[in-house]
MMTF fields as JSON, N, C-alpha, C and O atoms, coordinates in Angstrom:
{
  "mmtfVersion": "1.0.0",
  "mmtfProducer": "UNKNOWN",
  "numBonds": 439,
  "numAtoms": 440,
  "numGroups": 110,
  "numChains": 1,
  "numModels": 1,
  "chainsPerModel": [1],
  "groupsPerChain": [110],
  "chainIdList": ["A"],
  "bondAtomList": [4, 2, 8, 6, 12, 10, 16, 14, 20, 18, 24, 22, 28, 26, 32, 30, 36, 34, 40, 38, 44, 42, 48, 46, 52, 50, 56, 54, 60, 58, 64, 62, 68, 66, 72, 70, 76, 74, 80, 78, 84, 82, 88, 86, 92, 90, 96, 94, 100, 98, 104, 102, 108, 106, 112, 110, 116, 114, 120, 118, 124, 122, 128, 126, 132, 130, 136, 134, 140, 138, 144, 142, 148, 146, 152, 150, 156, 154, 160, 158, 164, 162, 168, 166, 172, 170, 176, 174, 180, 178, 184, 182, 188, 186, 192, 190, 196, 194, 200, 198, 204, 202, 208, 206, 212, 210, 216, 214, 220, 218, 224, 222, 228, 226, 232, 230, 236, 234, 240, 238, 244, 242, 248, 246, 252, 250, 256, 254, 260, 258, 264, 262, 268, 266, 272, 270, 276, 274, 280, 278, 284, 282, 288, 286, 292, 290, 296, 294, 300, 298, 304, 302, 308, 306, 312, 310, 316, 314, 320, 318, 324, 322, 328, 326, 332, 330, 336, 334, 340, 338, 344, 342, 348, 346, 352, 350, 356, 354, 360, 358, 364, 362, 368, 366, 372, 370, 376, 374, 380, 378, 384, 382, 388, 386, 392, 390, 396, 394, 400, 398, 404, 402, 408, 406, 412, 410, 416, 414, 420, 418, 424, 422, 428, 426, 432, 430, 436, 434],
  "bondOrderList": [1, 1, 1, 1, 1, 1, 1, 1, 1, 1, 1, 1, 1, 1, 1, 1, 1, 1, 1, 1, 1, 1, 1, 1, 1, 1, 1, 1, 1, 1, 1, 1, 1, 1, 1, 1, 1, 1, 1, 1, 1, 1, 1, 1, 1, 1, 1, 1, 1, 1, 1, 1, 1, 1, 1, 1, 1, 1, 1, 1, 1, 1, 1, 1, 1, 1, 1, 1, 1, 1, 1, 1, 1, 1, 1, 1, 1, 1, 1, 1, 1, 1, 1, 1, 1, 1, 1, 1, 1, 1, 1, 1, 1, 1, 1, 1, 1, 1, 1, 1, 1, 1, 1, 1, 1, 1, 1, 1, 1],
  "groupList": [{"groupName": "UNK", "atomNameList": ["N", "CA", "C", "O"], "elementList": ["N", "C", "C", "O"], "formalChargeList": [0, 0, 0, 0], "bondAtomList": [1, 0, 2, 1, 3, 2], "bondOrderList": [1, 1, 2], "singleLetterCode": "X", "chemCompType": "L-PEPTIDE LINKING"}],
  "groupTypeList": [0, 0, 0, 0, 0, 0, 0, 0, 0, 0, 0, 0, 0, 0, 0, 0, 0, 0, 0, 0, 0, 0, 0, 0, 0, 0, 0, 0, 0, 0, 0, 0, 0, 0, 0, 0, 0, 0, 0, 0, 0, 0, 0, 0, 0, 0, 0, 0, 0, 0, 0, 0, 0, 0, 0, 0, 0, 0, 0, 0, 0, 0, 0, 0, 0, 0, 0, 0, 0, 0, 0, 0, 0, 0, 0, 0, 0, 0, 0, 0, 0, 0, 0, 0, 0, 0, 0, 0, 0, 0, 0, 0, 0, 0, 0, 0, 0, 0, 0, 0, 0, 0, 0, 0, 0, 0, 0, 0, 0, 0],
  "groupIdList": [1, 2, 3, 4, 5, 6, 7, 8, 9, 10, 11, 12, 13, 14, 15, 16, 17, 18, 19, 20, 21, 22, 23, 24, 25, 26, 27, 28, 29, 30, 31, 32, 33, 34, 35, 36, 37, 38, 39, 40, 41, 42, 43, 44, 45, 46, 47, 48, 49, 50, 51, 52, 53, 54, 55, 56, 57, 58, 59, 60, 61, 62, 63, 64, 65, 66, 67, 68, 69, 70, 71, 72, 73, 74, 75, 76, 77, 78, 79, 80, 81, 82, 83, 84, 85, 86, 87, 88, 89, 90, 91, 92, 93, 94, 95, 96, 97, 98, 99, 100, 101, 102, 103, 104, 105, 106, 107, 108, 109, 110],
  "secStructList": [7, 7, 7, 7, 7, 7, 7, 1, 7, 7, 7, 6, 6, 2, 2, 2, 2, 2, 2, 6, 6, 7, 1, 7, 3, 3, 3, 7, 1, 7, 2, 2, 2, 2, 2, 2, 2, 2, 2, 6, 7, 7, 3, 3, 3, 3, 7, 7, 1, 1, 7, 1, 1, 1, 1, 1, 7, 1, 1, 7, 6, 6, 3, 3, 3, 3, 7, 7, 7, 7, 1, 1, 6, 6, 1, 7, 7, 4, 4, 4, 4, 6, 6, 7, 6, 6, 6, 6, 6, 1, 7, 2, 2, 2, 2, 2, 2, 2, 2, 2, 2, 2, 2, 6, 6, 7, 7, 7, 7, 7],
  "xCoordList": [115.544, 114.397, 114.511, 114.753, 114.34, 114.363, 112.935, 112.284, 112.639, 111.616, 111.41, 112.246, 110.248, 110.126, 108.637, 107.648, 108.762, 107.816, 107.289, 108.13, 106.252, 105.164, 104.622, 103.683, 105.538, 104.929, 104.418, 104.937, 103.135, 102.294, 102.491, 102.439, 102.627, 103.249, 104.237, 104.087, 105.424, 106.358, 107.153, 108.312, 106.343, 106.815, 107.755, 107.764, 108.573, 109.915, 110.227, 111.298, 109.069, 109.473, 108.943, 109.272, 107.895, 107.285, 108.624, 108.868, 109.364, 110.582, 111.551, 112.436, 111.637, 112.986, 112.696, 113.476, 111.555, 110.978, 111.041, 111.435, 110.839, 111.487, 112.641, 113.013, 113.166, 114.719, 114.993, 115.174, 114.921, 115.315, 115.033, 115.408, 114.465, 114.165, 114.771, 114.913, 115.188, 115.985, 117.875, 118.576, 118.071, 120.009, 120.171, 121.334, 119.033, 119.291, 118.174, 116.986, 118.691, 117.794, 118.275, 119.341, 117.344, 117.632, 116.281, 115.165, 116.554, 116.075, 116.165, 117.294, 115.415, 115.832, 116.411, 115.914, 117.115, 117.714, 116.76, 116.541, 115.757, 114.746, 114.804, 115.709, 113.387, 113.569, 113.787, 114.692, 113.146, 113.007, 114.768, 115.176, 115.846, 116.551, 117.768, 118.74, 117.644, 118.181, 117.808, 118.632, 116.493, 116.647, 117.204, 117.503, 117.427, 117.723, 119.316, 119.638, 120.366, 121.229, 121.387, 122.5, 120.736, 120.725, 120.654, 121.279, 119.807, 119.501, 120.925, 121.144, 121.596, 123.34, 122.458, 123.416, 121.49, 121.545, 122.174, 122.418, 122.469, 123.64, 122.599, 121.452, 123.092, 122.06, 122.602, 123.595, 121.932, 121.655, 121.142, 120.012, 121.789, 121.018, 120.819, 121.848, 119.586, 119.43, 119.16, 117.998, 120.203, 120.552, 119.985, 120.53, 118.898, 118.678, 118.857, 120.007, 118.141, 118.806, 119.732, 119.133, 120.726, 121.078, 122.694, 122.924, 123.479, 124.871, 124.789, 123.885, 125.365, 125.021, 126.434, 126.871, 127.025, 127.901, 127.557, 128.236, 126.889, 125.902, 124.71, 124.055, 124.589, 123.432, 124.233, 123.762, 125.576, 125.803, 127.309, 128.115, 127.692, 129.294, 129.791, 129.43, 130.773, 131.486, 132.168, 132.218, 132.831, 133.885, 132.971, 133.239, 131.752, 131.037, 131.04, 130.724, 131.53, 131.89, 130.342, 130.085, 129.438, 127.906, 126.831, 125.643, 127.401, 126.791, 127.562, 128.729, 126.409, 126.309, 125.968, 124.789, 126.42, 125.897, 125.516, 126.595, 124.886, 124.273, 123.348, 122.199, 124.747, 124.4, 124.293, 125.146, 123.564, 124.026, 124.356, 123.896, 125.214, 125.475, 124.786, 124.001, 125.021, 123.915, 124.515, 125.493, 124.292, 124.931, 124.785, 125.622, 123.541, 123.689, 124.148, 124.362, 124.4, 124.714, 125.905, 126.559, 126.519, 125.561, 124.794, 124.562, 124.194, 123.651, 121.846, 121.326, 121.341, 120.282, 119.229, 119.588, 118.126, 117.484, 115.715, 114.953, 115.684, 114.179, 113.187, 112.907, 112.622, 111.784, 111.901, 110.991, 113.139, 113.442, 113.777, 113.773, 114.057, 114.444, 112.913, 112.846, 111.507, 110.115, 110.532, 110.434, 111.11, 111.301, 112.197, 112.403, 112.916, 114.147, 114.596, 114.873, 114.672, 115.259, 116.776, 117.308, 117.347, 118.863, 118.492, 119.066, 117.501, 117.593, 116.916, 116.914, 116.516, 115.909, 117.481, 117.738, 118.21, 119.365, 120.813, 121.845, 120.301, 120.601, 120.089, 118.938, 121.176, 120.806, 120.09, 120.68, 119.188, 118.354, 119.579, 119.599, 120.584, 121.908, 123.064, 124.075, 122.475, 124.117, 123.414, 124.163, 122.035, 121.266, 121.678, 122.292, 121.117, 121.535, 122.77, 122.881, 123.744, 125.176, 125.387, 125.588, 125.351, 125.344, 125.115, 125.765, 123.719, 122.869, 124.083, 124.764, 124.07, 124.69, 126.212, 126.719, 126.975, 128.149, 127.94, 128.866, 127.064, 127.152, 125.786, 125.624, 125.17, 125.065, 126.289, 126.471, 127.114, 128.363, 129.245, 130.005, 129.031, 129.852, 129.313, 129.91, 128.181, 127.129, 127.631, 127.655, 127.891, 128.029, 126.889, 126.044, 127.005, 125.847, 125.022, 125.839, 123.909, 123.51, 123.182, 122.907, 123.194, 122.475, 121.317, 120.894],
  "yCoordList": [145.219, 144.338, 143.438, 143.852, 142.34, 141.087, 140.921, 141.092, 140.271, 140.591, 140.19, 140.566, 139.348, 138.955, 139.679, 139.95, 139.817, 140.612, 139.629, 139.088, 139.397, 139.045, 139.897, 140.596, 139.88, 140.93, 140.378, 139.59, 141.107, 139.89, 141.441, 141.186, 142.371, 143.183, 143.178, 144.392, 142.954, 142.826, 143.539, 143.284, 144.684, 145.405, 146.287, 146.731, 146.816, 146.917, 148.114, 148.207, 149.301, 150.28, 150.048, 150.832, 148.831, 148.734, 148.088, 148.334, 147.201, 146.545, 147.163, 146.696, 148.407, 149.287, 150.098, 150.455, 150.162, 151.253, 150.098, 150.508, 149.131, 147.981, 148.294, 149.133, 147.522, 148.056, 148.765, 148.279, 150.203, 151.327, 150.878, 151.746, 149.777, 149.373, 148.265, 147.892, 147.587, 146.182, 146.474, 147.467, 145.624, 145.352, 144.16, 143.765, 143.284, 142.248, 141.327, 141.142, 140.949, 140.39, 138.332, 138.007, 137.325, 136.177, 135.632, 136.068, 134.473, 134.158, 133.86, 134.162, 133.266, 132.515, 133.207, 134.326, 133.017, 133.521, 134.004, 133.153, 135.409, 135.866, 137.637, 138.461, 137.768, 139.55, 140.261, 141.01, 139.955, 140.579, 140.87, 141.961, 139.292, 139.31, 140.194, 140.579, 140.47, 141.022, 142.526, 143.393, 142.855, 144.297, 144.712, 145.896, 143.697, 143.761, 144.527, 145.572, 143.375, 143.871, 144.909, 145.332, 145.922, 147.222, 147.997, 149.058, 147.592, 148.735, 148.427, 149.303, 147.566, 147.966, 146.73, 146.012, 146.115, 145.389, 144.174, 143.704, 143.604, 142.354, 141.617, 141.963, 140.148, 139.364, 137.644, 137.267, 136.68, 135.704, 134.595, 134.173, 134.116, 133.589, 132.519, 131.907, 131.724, 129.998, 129.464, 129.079, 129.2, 128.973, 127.675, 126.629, 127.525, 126.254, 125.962, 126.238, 125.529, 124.909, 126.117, 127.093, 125.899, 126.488, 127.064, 126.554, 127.846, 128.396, 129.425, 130.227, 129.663, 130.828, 131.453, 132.157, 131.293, 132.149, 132.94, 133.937, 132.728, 133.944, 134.731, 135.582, 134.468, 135.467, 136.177, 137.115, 135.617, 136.131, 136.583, 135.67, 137.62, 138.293, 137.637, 137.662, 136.979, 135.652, 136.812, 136.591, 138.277, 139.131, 139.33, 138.756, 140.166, 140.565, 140.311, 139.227, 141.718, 141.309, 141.198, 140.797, 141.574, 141.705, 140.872, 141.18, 139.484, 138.403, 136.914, 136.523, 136.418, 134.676, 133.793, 133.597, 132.854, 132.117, 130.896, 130.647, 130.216, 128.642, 127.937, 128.073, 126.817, 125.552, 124.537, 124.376, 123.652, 122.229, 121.179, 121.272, 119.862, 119.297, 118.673, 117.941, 118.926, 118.407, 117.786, 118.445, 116.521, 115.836, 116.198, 115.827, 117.027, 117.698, 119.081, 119.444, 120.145, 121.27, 121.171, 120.143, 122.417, 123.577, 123.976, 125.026, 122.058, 121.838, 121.245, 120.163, 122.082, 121.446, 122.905, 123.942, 122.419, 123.499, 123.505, 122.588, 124.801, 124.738, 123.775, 122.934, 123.883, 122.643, 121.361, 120.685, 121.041, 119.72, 119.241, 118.065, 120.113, 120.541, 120.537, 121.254, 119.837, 120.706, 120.29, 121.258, 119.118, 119.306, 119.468, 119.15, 120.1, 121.483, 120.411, 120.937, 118.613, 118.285, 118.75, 118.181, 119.975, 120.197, 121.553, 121.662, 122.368, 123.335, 122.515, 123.022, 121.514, 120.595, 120.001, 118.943, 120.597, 119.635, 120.988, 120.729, 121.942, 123.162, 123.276, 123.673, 122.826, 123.217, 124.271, 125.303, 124.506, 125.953, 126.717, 127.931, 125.726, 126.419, 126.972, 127.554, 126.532, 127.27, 128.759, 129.728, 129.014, 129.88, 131.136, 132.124, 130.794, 131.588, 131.832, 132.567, 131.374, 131.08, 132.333, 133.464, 132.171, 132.828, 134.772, 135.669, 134.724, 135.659, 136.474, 137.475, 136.037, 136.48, 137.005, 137.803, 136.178, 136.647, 137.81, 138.61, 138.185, 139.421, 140.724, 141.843, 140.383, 141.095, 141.613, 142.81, 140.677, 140.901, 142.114, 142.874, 142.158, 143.373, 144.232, 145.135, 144.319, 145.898, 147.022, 146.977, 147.666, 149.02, 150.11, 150.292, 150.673, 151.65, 152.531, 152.877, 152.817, 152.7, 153.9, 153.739, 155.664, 156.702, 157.011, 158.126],
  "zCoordList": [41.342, 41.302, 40.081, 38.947, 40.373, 38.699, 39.158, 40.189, 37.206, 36.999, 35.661, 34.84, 35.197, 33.521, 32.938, 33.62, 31.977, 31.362, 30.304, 29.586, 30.166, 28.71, 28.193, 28.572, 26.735, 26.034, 24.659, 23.868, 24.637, 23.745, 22.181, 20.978, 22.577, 21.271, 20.797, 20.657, 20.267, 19.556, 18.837, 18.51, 18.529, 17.362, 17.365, 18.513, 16.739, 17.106, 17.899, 18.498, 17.934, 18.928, 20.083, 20.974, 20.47, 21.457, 22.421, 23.603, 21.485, 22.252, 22.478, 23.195, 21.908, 21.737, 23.318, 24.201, 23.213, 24.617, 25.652, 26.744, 25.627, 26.796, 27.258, 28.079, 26.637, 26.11, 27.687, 28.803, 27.138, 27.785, 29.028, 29.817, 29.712, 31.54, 31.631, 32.795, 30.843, 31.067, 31.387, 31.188, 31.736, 31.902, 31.114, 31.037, 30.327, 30.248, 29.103, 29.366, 28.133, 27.604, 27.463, 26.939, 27.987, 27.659, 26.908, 27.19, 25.768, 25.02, 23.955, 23.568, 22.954, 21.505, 20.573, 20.452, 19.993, 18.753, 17.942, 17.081, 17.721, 17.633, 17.092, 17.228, 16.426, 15.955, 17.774, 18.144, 18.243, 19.406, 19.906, 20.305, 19.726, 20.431, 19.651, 20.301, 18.282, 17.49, 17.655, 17.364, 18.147, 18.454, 19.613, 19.768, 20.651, 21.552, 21.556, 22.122, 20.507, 20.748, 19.988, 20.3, 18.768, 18.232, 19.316, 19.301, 20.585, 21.303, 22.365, 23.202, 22.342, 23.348, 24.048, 24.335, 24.441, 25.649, 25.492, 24.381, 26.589, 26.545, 26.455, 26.738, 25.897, 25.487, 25.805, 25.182, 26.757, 26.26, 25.458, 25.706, 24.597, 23.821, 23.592, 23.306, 23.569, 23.372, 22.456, 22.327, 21.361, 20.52, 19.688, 20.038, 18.551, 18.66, 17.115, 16.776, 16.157, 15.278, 13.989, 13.539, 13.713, 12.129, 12.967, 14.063, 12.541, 12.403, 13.617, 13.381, 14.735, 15.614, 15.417, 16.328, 14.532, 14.099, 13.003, 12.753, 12.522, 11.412, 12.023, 11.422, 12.852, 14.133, 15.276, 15.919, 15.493, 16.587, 16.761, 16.937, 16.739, 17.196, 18.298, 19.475, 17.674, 18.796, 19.577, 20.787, 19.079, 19.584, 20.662, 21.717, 20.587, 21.667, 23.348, 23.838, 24.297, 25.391, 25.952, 27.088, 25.077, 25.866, 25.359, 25.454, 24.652, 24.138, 24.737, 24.781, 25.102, 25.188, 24.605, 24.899, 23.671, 23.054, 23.864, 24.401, 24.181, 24.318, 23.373, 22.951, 23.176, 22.223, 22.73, 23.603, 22.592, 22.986, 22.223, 21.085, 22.508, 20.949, 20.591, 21.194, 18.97, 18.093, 17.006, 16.65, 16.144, 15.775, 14.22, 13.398, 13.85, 12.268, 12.153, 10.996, 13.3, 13.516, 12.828, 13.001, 11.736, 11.055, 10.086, 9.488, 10.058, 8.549, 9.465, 9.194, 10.312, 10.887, 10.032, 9.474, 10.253, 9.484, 10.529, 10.831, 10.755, 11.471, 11.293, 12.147, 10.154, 9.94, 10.451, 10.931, 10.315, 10.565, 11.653, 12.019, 12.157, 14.13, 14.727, 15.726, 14.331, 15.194, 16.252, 17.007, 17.033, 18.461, 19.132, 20.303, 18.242, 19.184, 20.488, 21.566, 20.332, 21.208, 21.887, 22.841, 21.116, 21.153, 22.432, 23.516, 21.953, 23.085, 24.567, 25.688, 24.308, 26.353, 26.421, 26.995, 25.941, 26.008, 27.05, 27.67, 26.827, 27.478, 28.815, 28.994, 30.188, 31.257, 31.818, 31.497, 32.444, 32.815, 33.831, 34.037, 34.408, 35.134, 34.723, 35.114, 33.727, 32.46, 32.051, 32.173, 31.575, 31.769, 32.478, 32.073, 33.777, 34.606, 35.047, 36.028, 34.536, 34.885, 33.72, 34.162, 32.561, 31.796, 31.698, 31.16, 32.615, 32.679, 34.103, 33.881, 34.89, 35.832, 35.819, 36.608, 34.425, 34.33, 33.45, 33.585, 32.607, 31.793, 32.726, 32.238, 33.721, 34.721, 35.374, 35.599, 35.667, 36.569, 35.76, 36.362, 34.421, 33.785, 33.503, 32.916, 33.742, 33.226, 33.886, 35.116, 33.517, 34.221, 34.258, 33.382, 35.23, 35.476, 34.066, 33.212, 33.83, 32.48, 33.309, 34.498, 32.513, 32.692, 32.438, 32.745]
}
């Protein structure tokens, strides 16, 4: 069954106990998405302003990075990014393109 969840608690065991029902986490470069991968889950990630090589294990067979180009990247800084025109710049098909190839390697979780 797929399926998205809003979760308006956050806190880190409330997400850790998620966790444990998901195959799959997609979303921003975030605490959430960082516990995500402590807890083993594979992770997409939509990458928006600053270095995603300091957030993210390029080795990782159970991580995705998505960037799109950006013409001050790796010298862009949140603030200065408020309208994250670089992540509307990220197909919603690369997304799921993404999501589906690290579905495609999950193996059965006990």
């Amino acid at each position: 069954m797929l399926g998205a969840s809003l979760l308006t608690d956050a806190r880190v065991p409330t997400l850790a106990a998620l966790y444990r029902q998901v195959a799959l986490y997609v979303g921003p470069d975030s605490g959430p998405k960082h516990v995500a991968v402590a807890c083993g889950i594979p992770t997409v990630t939509i990458f928006g302003p600053g270095r995603p090589s300091s957030w993210n294990d390029p080795q990782s067979s159970k991580s995705i990075v998505l960037t799109a180009p950006c013409d001050v990247r790796p010298n862009c800084i949140e603030s200065d990014c408020a309208r994250r025109e670089c992540l509307r710049k990220i197909p919603p098909a690369d997304v799921i393109s993404a999501a589906l190839r690290l579905l495609g390697k999950q193996q059965a979780r006990p």
